[in-house]
PyMOL Python script that loads the backbone (N, CA, C, O; Angstrom):
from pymol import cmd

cmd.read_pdbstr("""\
ATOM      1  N   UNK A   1      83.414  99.868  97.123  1.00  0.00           N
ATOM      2  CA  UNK A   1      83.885 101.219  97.346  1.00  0.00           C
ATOM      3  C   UNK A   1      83.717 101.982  96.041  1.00  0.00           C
ATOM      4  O   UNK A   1      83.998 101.423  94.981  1.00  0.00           O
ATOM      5  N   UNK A   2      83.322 103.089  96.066  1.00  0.00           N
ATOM      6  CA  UNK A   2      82.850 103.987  95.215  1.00  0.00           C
ATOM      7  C   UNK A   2      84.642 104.684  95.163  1.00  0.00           C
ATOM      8  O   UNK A   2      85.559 104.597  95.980  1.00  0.00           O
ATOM      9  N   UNK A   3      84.544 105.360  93.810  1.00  0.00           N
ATOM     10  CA  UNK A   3      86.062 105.905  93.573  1.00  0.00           C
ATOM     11  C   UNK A   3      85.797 107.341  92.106  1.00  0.00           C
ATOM     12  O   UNK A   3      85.881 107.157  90.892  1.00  0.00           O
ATOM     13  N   UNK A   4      85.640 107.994  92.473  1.00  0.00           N
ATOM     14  CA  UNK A   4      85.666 108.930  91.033  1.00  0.00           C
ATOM     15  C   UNK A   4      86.724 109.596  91.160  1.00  0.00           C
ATOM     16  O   UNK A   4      87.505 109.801  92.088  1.00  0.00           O
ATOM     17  N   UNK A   5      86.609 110.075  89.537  1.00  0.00           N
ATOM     18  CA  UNK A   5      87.917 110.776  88.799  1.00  0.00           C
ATOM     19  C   UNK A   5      87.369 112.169  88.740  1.00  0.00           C
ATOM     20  O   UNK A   5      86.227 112.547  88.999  1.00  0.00           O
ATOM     21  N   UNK A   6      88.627 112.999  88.267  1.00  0.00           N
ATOM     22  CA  UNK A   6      87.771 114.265  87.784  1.00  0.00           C
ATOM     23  C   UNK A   6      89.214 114.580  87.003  1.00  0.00           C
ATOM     24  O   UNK A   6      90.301 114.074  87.285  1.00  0.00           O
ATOM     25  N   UNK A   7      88.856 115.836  85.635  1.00  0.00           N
ATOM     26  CA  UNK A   7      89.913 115.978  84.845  1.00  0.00           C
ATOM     27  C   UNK A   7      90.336 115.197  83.990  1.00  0.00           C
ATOM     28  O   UNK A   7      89.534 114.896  83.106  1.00  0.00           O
ATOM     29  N   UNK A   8      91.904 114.515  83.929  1.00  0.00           N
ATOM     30  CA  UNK A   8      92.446 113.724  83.081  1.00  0.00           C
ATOM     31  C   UNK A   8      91.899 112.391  83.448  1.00  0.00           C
ATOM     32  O   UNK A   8      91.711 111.535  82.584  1.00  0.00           O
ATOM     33  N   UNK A   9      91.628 112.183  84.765  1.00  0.00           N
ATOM     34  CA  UNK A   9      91.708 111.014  84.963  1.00  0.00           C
ATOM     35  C   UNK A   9      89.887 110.486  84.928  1.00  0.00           C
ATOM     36  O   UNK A   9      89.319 109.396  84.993  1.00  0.00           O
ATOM     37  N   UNK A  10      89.475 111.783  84.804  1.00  0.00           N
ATOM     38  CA  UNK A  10      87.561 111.167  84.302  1.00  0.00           C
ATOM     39  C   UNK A  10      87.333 110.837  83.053  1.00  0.00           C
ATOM     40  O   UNK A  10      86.603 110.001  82.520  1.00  0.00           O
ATOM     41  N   UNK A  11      88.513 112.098  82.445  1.00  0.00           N
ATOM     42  CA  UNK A  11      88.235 111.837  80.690  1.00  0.00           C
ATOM     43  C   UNK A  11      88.875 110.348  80.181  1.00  0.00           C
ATOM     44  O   UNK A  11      88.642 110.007  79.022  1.00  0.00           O
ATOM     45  N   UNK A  12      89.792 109.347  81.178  1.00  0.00           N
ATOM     46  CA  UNK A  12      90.494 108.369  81.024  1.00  0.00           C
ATOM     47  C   UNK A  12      89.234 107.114  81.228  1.00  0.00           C
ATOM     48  O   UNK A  12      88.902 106.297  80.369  1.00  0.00           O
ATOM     49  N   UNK A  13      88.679 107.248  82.605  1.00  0.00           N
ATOM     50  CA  UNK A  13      88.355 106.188  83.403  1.00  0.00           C
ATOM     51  C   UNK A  13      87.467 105.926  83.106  1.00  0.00           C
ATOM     52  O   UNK A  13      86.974 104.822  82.873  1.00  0.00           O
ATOM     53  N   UNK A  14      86.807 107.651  83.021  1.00  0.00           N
ATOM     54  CA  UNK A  14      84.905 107.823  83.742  1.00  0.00           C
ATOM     55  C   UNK A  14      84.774 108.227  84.837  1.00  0.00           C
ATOM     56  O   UNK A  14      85.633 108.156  85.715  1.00  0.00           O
ATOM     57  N   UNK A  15      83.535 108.771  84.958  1.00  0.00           N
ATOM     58  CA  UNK A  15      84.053 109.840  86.490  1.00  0.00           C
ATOM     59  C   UNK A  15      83.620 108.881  87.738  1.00  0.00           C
ATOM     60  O   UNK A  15      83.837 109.296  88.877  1.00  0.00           O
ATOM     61  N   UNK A  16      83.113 107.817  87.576  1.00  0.00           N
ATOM     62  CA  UNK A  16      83.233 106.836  88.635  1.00  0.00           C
ATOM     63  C   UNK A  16      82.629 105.740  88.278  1.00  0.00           C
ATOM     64  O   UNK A  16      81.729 105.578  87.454  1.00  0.00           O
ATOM     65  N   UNK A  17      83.397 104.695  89.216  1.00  0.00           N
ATOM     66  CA  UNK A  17      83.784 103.441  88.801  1.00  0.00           C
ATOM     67  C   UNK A  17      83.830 102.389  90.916  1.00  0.00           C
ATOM     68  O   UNK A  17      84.237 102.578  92.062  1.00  0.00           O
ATOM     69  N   UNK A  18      83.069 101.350  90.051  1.00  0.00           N
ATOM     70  CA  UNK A  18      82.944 100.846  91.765  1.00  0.00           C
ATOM     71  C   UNK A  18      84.457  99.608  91.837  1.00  0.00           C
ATOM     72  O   UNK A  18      84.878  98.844  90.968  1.00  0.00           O
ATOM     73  N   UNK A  19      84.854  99.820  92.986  1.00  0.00           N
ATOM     74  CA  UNK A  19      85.926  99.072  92.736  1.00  0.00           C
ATOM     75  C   UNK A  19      86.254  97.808  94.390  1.00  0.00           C
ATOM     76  O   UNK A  19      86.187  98.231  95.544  1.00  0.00           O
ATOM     77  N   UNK A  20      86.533  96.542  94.083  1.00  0.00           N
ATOM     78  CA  UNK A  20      85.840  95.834  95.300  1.00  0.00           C
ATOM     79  C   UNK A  20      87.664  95.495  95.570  1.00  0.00           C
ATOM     80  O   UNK A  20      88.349  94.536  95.213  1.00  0.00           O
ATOM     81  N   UNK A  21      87.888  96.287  96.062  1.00  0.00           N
ATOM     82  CA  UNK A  21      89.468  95.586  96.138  1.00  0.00           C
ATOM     83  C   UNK A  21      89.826  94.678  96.793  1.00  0.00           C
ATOM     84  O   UNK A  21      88.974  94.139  97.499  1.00  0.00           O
ATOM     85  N   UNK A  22      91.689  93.987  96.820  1.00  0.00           N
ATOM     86  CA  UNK A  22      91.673  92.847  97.883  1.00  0.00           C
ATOM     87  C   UNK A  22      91.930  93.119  98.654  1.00  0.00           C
ATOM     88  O   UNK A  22      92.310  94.288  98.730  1.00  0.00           O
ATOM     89  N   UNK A  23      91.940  92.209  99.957  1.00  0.00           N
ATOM     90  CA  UNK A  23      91.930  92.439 101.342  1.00  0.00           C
ATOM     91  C   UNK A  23      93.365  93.186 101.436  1.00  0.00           C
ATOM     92  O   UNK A  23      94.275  93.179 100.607  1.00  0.00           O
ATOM     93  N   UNK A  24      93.301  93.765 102.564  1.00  0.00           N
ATOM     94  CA  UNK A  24      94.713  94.362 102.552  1.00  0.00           C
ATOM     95  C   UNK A  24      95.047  95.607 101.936  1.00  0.00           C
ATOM     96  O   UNK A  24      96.100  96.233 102.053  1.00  0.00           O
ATOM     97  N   UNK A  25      94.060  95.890 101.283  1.00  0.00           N
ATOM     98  CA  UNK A  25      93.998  97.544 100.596  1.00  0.00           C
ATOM     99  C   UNK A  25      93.520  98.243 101.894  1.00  0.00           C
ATOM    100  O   UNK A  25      92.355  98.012 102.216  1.00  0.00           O
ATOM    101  N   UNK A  26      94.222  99.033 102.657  1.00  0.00           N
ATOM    102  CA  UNK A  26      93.333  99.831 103.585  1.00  0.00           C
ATOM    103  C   UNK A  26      94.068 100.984 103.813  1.00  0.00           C
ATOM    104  O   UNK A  26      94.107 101.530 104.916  1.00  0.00           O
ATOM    105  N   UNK A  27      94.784 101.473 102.612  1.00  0.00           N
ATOM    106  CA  UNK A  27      95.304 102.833 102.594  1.00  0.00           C
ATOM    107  C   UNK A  27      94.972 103.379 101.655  1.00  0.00           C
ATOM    108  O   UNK A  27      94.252 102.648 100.975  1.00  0.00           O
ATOM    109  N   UNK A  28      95.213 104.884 100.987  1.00  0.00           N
ATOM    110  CA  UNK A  28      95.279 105.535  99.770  1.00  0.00           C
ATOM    111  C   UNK A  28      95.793 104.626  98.964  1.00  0.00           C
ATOM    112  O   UNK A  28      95.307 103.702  98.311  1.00  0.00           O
ATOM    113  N   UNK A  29      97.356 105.235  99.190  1.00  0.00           N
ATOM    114  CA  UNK A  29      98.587 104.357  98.638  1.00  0.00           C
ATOM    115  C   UNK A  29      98.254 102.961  97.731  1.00  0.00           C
ATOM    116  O   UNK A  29      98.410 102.847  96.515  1.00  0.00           O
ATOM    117  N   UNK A  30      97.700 101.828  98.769  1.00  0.00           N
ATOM    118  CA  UNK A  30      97.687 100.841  98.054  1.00  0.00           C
ATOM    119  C   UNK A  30      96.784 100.835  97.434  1.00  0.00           C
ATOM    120  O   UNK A  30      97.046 100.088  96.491  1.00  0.00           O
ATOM    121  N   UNK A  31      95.335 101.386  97.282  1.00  0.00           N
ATOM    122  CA  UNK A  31      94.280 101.704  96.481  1.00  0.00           C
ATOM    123  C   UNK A  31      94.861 102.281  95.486  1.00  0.00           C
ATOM    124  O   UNK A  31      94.665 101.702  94.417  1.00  0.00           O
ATOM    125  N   UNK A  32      95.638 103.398  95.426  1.00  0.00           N
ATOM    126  CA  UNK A  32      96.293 103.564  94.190  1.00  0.00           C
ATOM    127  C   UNK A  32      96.956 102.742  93.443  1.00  0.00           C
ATOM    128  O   UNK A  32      97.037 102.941  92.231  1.00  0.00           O
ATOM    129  N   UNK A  33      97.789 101.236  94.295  1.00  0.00           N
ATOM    130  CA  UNK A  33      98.435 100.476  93.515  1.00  0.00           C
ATOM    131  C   UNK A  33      97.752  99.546  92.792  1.00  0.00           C
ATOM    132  O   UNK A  33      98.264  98.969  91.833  1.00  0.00           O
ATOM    133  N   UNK A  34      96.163  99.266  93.330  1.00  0.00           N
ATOM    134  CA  UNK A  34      95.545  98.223  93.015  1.00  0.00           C
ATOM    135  C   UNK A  34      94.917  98.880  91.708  1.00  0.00           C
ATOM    136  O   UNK A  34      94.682  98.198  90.710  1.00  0.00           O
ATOM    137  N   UNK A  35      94.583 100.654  91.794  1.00  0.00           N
ATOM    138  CA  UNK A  35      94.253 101.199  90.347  1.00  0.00           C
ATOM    139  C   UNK A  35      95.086 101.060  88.859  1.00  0.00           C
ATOM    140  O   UNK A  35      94.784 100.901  87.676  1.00  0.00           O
ATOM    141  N   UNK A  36      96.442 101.235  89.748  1.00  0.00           N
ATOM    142  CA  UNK A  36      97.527 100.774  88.277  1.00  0.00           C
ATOM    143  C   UNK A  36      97.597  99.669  87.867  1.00  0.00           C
ATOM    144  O   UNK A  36      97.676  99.355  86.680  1.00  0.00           O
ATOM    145  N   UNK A  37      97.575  98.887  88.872  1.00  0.00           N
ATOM    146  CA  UNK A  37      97.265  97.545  87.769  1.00  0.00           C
ATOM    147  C   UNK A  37      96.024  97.472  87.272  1.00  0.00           C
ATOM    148  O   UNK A  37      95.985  96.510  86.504  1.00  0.00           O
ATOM    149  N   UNK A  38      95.197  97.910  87.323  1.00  0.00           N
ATOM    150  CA  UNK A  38      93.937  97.554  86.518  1.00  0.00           C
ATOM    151  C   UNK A  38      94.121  98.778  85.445  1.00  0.00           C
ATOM    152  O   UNK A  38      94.283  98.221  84.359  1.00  0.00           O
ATOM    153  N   UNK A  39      94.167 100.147  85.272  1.00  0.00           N
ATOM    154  CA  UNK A  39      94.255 100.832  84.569  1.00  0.00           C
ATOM    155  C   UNK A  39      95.893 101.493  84.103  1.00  0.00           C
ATOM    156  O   UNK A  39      96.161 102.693  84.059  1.00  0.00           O
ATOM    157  N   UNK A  40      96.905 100.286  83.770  1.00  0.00           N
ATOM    158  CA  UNK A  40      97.943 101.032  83.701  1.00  0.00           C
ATOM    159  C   UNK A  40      98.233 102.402  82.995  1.00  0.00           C
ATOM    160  O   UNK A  40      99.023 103.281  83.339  1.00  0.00           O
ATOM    161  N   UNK A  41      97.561 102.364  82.139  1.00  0.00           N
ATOM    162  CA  UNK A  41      98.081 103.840  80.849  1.00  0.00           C
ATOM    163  C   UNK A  41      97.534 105.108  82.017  1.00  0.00           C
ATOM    164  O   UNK A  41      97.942 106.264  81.912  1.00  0.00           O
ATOM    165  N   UNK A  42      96.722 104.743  82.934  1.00  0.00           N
ATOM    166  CA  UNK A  42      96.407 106.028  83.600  1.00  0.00           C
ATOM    167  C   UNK A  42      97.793 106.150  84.828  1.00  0.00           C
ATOM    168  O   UNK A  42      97.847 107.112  85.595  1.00  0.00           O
ATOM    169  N   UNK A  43      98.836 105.037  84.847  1.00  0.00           N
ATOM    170  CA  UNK A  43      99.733 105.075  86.215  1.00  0.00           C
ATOM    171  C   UNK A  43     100.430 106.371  86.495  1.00  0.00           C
ATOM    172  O   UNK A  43     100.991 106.555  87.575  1.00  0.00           O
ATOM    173  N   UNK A  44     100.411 107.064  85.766  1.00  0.00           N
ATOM    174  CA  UNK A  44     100.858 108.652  85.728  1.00  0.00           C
ATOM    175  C   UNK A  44     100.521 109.502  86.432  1.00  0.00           C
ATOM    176  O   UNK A  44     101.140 110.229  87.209  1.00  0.00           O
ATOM    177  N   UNK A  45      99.358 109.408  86.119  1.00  0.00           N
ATOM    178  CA  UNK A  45      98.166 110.187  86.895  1.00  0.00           C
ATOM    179  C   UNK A  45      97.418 109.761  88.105  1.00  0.00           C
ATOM    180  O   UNK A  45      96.857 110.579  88.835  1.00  0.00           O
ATOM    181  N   UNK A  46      97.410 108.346  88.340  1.00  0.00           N
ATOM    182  CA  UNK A  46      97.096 108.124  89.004  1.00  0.00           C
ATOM    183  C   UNK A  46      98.421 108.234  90.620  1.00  0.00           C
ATOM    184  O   UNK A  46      98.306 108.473  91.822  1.00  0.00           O
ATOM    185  N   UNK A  47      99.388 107.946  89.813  1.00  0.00           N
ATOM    186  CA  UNK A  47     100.540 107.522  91.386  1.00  0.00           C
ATOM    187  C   UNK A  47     101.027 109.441  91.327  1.00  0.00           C
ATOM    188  O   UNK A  47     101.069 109.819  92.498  1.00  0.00           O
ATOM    189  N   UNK A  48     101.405 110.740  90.260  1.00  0.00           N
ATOM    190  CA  UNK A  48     101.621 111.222  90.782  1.00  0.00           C
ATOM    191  C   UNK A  48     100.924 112.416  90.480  1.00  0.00           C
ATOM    192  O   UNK A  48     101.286 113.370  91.169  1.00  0.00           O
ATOM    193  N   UNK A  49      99.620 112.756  89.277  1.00  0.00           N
ATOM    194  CA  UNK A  49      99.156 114.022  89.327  1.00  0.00           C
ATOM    195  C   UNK A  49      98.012 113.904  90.054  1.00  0.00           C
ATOM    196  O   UNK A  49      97.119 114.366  89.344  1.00  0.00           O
ATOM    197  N   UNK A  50      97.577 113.548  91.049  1.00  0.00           N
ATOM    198  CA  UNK A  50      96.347 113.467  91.571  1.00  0.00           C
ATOM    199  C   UNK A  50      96.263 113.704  93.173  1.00  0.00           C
ATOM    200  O   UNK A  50      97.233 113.308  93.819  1.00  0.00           O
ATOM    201  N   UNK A  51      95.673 114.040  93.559  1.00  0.00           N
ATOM    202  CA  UNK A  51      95.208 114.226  95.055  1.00  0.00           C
ATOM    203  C   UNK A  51      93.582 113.762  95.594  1.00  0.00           C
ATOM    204  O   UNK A  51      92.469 114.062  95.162  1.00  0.00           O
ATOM    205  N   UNK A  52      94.013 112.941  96.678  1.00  0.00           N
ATOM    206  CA  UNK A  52      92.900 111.988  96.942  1.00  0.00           C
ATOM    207  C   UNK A  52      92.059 112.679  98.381  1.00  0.00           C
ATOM    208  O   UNK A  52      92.552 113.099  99.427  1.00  0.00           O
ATOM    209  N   UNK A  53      90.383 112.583  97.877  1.00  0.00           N
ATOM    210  CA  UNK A  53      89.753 113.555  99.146  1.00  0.00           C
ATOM    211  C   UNK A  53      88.534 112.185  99.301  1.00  0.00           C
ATOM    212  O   UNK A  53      87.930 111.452  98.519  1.00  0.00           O
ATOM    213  N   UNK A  54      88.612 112.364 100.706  1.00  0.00           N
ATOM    214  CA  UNK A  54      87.586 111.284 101.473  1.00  0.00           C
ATOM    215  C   UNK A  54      86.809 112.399 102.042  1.00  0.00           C
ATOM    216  O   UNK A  54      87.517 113.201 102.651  1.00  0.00           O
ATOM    217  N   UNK A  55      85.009 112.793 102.004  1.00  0.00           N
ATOM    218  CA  UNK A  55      84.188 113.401 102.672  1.00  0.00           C
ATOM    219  C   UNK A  55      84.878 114.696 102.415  1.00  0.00           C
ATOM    220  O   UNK A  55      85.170 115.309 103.442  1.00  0.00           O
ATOM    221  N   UNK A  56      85.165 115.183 101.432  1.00  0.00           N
ATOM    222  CA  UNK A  56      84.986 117.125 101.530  1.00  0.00           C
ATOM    223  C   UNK A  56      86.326 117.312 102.148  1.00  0.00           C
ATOM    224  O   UNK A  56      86.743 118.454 102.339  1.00  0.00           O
ATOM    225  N   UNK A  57      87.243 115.950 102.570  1.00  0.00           N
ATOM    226  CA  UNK A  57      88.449 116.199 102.982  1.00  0.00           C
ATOM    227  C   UNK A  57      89.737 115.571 102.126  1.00  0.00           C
ATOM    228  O   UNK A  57      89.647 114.384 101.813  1.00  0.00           O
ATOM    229  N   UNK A  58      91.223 116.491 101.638  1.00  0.00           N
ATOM    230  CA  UNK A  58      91.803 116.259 101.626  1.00  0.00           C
ATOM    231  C   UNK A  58      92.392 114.998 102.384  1.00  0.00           C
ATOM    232  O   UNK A  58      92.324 115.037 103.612  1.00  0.00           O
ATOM    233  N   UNK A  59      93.113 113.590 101.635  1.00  0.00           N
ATOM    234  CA  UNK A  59      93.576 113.067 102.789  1.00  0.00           C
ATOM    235  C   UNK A  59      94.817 112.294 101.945  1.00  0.00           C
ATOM    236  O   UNK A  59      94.857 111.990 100.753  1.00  0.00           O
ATOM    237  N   UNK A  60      96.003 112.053 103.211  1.00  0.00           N
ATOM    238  CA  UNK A  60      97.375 111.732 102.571  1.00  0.00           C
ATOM    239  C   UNK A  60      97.217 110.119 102.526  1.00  0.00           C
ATOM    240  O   UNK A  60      96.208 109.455 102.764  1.00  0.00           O
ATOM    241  N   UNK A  61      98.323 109.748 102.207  1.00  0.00           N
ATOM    242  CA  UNK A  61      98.517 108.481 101.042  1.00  0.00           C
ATOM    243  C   UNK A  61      98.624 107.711 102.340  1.00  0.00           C
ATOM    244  O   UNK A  61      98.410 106.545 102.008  1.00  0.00           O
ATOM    245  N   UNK A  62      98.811 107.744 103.453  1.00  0.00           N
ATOM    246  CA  UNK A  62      98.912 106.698 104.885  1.00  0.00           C
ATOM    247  C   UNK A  62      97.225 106.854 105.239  1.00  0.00           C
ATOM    248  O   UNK A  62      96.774 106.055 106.060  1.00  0.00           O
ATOM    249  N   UNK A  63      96.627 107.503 104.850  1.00  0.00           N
ATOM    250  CA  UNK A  63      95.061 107.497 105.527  1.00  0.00           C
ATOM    251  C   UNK A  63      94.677 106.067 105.383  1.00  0.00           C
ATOM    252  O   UNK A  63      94.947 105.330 104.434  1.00  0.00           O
ATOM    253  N   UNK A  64      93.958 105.759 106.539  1.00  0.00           N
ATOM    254  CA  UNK A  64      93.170 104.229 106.492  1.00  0.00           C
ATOM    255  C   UNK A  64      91.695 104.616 105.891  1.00  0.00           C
ATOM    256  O   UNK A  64      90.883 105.517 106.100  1.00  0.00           O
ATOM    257  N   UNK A  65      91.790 103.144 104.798  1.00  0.00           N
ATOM    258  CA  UNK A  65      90.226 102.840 104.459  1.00  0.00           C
ATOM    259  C   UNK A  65      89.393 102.264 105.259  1.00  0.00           C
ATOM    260  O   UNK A  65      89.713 101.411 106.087  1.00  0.00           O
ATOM    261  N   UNK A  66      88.207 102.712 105.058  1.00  0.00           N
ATOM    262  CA  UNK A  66      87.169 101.438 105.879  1.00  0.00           C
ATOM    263  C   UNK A  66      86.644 100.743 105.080  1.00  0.00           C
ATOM    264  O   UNK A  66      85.727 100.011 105.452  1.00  0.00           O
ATOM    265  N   UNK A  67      87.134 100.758 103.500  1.00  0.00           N
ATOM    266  CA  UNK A  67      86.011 100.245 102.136  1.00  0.00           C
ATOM    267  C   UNK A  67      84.900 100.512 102.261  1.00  0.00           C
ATOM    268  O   UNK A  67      84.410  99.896 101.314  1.00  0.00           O
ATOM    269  N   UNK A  68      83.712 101.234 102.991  1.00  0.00           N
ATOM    270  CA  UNK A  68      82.770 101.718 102.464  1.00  0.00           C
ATOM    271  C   UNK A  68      82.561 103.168 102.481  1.00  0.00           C
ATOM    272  O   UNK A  68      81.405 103.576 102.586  1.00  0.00           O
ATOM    273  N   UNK A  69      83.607 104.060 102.384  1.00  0.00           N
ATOM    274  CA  UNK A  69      83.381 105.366 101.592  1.00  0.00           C
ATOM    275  C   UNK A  69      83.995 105.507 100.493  1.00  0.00           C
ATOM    276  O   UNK A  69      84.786 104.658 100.081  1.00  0.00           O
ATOM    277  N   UNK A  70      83.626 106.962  99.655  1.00  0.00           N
ATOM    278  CA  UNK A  70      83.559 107.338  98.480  1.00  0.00           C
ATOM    279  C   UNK A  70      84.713 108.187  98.711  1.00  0.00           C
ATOM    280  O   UNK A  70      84.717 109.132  99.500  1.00  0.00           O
ATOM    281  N   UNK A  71      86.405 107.546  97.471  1.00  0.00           N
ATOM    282  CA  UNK A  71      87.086 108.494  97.567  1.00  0.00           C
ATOM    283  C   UNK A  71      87.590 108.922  95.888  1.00  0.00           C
ATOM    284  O   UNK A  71      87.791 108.250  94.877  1.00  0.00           O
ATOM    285  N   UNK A  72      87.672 110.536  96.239  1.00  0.00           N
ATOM    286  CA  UNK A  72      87.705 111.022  94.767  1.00  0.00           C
ATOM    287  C   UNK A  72      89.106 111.628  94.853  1.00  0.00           C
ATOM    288  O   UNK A  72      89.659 112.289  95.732  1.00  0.00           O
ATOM    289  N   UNK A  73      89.668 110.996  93.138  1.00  0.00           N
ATOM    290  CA  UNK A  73      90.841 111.760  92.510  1.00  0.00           C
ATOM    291  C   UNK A  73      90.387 112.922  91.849  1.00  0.00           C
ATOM    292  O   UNK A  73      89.404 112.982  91.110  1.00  0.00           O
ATOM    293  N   UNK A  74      91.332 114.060  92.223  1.00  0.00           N
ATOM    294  CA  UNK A  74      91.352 115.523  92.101  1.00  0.00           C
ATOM    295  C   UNK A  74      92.619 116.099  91.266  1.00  0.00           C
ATOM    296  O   UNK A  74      93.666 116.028  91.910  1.00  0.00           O
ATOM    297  N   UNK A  75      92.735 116.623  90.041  1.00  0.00           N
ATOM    298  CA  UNK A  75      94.146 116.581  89.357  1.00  0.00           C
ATOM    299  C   UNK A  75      94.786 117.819  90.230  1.00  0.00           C
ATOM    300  O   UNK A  75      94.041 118.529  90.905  1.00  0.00           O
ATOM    301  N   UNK A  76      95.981 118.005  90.188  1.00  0.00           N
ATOM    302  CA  UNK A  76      96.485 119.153  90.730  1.00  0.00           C
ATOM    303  C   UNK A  76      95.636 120.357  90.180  1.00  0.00           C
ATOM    304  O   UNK A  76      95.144 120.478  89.059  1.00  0.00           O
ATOM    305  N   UNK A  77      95.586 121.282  91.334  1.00  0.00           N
ATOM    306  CA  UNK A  77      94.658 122.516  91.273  1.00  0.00           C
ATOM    307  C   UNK A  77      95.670 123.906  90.839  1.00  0.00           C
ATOM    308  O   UNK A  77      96.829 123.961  91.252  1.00  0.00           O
ATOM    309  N   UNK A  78      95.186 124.801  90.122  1.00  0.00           N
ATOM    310  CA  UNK A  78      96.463 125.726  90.636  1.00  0.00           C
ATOM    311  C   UNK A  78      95.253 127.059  90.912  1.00  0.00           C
ATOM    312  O   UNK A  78      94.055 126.808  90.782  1.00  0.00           O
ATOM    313  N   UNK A  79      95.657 128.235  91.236  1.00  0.00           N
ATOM    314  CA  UNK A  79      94.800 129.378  91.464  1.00  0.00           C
ATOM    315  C   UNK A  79      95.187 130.570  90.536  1.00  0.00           C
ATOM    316  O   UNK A  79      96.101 130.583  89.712  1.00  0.00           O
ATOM    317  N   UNK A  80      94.349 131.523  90.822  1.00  0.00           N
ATOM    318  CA  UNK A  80      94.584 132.609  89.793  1.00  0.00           C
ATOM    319  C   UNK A  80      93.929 134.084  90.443  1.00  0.00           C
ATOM    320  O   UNK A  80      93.994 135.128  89.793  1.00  0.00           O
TER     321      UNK A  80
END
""", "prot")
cmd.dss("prot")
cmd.show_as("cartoon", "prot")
cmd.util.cbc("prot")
cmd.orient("prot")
């Protein structure tokens, strides 16, 4: 599964990074948990400034994975 960053968390990571997780990852949520343990100093950003988009779509922390799409962290946006 493909996974990029953008913002704090590209200037941390890299803006993408392939990641083969364990079985049983098939939400946001736990994809996020399996990121903190591998990258703790980013757990900040990763569990609460970020918003996760699958295909051009926003999607919440219960969304199911299929492990073969590309999902990207987005830091909070604001407008102007």
């Amino acid at each position: 599964m493909k996974v990029r960053f953008y913002g704090r968390l590209g200037e941390m990571l890299g803006a993408e990074i392939d990641v083969d997780p364990p079985a049983g990852t098939d939400t946001v949520l736990k994809l996020r948990e399996v990121l903190v343990q591998t990258y703790p100093d980013a757990s900040t950003d990763l569990r609460q400034r970020s918003r996760a988009c699958i295909a051009d779509t926003m999607v919440s922390e219960d969304h199911k994975l299929l492990g073969t799409e590309t999902i990207e962290f987005f830091p909070p946006l604001s407008g102007g």
